[in-house]
C-alpha positions, 0 to 999 in steps of 0.5 A: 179947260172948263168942265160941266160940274155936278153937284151931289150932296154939295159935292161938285162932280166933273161931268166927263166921259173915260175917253175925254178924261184920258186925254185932259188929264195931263196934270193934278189930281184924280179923285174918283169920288163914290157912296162911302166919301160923299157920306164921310164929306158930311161930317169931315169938313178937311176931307170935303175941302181936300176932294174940291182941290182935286183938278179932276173930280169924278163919279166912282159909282152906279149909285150916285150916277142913278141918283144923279138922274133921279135928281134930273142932273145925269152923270154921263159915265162912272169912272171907277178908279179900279177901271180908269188906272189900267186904261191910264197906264195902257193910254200911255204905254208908248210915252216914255215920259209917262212913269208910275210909283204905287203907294199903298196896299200891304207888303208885297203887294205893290211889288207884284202890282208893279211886275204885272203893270210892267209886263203888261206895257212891255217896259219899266213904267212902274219905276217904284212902290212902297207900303207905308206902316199903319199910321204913317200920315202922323209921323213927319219922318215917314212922311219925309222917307215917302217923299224922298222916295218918290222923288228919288224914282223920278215918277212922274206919276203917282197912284196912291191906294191908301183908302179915303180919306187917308189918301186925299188928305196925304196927297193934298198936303204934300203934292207941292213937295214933288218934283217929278210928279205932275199927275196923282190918281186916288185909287183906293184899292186898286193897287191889289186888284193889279196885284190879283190880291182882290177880285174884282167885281164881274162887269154885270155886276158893276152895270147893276150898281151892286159891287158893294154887296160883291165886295161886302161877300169878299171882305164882310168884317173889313166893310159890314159897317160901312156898306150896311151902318154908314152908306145908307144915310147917302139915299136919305141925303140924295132925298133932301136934296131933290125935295130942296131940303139938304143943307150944306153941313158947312 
């Protein structure tokens, strides 16, 4: 399978639409990609390396979906990992083969994630979930238990809400170590928006590219920083490039 690809601040973005995704998408990993990593991808050469080994590499934003026309390369859709999980898990309700394990999110929270999933679907198909203490990705032991786990549930399907680029380095560093899983989502928050811990940003708002100012509302001393000090720099770089000025960081 070969897919048009799209390159933003010297990142190659899968050019697909949600309805060809959910039918190619049968193994490897799924990095929706939005404003926040492409800025980190400037400075984090691992983290750049980990999200061009994602088999699936896709457009998370409006934003970057206006820049893509602006630079005269037009993304077809955005594909929000919040939105593409719930279609992937309804997509494969009646496939008995098709099951998930949740990592991520705070104590609790997975649990309750993974009774609303299942209720949804009318079967187990969350068949696990787990919250790692902070800083697990540097002790070898913990990392250790969470492959364990994972392979004990015999998920074939691993959704991982860690936050980037916690969660692309993790998955690329140890996807080799899973038995069972054939297919990994990068779902940053995800996890609590299927447990009702978050609110998701109303559609309106999402067509008009200002989740960002909703979710800034909601969370504003976790994200000020990020939505007001490091992503602006994204519209400069997006600048560069259209006037044939960027350069590869690398």
């Amino acid at each position: 399978m070969k897919l048009n690809k799209i390159d933003i601040c010297n990142c190659a973005i899968d050019n697909i639409q949600k309805s060809r995704l959910l039918e190619d998408f049968n193994k490897g990993i799924l990095i929706p990609v939005n404003v926040d990593m492409l800025v980190k991808m400037q400075r984090d050469q691992d983290f750049y390396q980990c999200c061009m080994k994602g088999e699936f590499v896709v457009n998370d934003s409006q934003i970057i979906r206006q820049a893509s026309k602006f630079l005269g390369t037009p993304i077809v859709e955005t594909i929000q990992g919040s939105d593409f999980f719930p279609l992937f898990y309804t997509y494969h309700k009646l496939n008995e083969k098709v099951t998930i394990f949740l990592l991520g999110a705070m104590p609790g929270i997975g649990k309750k994630a993974m009774e609303n999933i299942n209720k949804k679907v009318d079967r187990t198909m969350v068949v696990g979930c787990y919250s790692p203490p902070f800083g697990f990705e540097n002790d070898s032991q913990e990392c250790t238990k969470i492959i364990d786990l994972i392979n004990h549930s015999k998920a074939t399907v691993l959704a991982v809400g860690l936050g980037a680029p916690k969660q692309e380095k993790w998955v690329v560093k140890y996807r080799s170590q899973f038995t069972h899983v054939s297919r990994i989502l990068c779902i940053g928050a995800t996890i609590d928006f299927e447990a009702g811990t978050i609110k998701k940003a109303p559609k309106i708002v999402k067509k008009l590219g200002l989740e960002w100012l909703f979710r800034l509302i909601i969370e504003p001393r976790r994200l000020w920083k990020r939505y007001l000090i490091d992503d602006p720099k994204f519209f400069w770089l997006i600048l560069l490039q259209k006037l044939g000025l960027y350069k590869n960081p690398f």
